[in-house]
C-alpha positions in Angstrom: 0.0 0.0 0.0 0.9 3.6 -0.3 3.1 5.5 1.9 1.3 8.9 3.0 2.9 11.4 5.8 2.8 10.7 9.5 1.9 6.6 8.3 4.8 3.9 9.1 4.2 0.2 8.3 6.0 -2.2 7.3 3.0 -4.5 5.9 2.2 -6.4 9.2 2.4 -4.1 11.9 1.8 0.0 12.0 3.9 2.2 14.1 2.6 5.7 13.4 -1.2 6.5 11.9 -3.0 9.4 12.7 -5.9 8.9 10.0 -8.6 8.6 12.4 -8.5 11.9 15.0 -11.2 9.9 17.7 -8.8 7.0 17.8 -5.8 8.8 18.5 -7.2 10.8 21.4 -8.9 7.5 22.9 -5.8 5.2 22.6 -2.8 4.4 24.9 -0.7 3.0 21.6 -1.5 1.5 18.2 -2.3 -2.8 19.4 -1.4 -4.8 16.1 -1.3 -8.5 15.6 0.6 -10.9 17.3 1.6 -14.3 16.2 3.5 -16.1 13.9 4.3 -14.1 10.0 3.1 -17.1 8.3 0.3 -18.7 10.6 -2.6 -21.3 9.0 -5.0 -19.3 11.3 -5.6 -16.1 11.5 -8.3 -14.6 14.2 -9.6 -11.2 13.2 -11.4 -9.2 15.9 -13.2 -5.6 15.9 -10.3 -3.5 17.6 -8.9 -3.4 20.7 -10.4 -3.0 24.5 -9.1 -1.1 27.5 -7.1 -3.8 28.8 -5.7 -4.4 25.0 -4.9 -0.6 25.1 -3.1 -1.1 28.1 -1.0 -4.5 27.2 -0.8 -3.9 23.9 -2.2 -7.2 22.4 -5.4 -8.5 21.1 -7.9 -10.6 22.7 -5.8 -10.5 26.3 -9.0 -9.5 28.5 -12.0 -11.9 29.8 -12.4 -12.8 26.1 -9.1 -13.7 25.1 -9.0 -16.2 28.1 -12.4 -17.7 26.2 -10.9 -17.9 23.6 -7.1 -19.5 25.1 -9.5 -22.0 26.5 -11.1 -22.4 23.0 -7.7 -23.1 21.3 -6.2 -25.5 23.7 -9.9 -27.7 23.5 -9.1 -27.7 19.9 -5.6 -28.4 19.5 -4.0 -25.1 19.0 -1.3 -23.2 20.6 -1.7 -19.2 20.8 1.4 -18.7 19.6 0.9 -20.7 16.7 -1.8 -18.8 15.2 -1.9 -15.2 14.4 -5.0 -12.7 16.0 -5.4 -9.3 14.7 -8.2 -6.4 14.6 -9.9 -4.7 12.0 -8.8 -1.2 13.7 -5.7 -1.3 15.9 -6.8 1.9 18.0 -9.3 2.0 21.3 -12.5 3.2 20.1 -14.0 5.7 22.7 -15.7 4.1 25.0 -15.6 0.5 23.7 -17.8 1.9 21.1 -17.9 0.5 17.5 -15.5 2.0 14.8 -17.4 3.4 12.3 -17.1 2.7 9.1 -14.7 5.8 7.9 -12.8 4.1 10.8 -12.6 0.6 9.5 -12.2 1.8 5.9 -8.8 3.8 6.9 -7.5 0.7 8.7 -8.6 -1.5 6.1 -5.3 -1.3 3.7 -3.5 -2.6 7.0 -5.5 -5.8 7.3 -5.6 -6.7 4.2 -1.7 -6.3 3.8 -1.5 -8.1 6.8 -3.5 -11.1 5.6 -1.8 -11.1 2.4 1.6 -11.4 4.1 0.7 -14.2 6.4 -1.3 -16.0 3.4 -3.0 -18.4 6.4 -5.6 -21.5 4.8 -8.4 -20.0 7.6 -9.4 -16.7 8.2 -12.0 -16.6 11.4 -13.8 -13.1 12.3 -14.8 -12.7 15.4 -17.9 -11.5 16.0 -20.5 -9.2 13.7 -18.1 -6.2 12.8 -15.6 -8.1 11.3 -17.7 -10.6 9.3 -19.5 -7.8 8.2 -16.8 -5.3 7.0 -14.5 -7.9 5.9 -17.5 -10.2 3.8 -19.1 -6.4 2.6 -22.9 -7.7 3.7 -25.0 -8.1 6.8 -24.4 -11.1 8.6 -26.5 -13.3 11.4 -23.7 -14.2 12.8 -25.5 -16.6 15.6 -27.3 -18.0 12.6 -24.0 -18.0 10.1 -21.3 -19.3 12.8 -19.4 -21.8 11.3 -20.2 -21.0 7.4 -17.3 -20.7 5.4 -16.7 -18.0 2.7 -14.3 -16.8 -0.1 -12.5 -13.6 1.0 -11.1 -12.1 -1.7 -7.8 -10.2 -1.0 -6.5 -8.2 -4.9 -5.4 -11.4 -6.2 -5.7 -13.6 -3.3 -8.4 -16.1 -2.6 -8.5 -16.8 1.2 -11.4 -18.9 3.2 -12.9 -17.2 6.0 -15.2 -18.7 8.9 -17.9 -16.8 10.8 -17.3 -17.3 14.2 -19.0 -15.5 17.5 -17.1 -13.1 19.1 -16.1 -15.1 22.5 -17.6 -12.3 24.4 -20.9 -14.1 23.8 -19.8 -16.9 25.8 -19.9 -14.8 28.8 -23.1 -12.8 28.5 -24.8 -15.8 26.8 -23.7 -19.6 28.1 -26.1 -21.0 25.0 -23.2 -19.7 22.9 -19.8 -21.9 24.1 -20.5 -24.9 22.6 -20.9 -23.4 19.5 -18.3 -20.8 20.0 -15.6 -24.5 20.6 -16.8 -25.9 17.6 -16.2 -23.4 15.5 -12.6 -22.9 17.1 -12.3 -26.5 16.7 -13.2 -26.5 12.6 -10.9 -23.3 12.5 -7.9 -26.2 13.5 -8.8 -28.3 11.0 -9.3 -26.2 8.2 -5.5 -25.0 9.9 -4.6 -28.3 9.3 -4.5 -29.4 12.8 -5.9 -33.2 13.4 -8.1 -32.7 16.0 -10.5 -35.9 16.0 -8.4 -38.6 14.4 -8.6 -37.8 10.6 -6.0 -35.7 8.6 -7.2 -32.9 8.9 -7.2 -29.5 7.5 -7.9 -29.2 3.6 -11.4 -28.9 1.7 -12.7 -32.4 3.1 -13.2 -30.2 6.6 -16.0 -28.4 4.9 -18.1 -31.5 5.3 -18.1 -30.8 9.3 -20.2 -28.0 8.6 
């Protein structure tokens, strides 16, 4: 992506960006992704919370321990997989970014996911399926669907998951919430029941 003043990134992580004047006021620092350059899983989240704001990293609140628990039920080490946000600035308030917001942050992601190429992209939650599919999505009813996300030239598969917040305010939600985790490994190529794993014959568990 183009270069523009007071903008540094080096196509995974951003150092400087002041293109959204809300989020610079309401954040502690810029949280980008963590994990490995070229992960088979990629988690992508809405943007970061007060306690990401604080520590710097994704999904490291009430959440991310769901979501820990999540990965180690299906096979998968946090360090192995990569977790990211669409916007990687506190929204005011722990409101939603809006969608001049996502839009400015969006060349980021995208070079992001192009750079770690993963087999599985998994959105956590409405905002993300939604600005990263370009529709309205169910996402209760639609967890566990797998897409095509189309990045320029790059065709990448992307599950609808719940955002792991909804295990908390909603118990109906974690068994659903694990088994979508858990089809996130194998589409990762992680053998998780027995079979081989990973590839298109784990679209069938859907």
């Amino acid at each position: 992506m183009d270069t523009e003043p007071g903008v540094e990134f080096d196509g995974r992580c951003v150092t400087a960006c002041e293109r959204c004047p809300d989020l610079v006021d309401s954040r502690s620092r810029i949280v980008n992704g963590v994990g490995p350059d070229d992960a088979d899983v990629v988690f992508v989240g809405e943007g970061p919370g007060a306690t990401e704001d604080e520590e710097g990293e994704p999904f490291v609140g009430r959440s991310g321990s769901v979501l820990d628990e999540a990965l180690r039920d299906a096979g998968l080490a946090r360090s192995s997989v990569r977790i990211t946000n669409c916007v990687r600035c506190r929204p005011p308030d722990n409101r939603d970014p809006t969608t001049e917001e996502l839009a400015n942050c969006r060349g980021f992601l995208e070079a992001e996911l192009r750079t770690v190429d993963p087999d599985v992209v998994v959105t956590l939650g409405k905002v993300p399926s939604q600005h990263l599919l370009g529709r309205s999505v169910a996402v209760t009813k639609e967890a566990g669907s797998v897409h095509d996300l189309r990045v320029d030239d790059t065709s990448l598969r992307l599950l609808v998951s719940v955002h792991p917040a909804a295990t908390l305010y909603d118990r109906s939600q974690r068994e659903g919430f694990f088994e979508t985790i858990a089809a996130a490994a194998r589409l990762g190529g992680v053998d998780v029941d027995g079979s081989d794993g990973g590839g298109q014959a784990s679209l069938g568990d859907f």
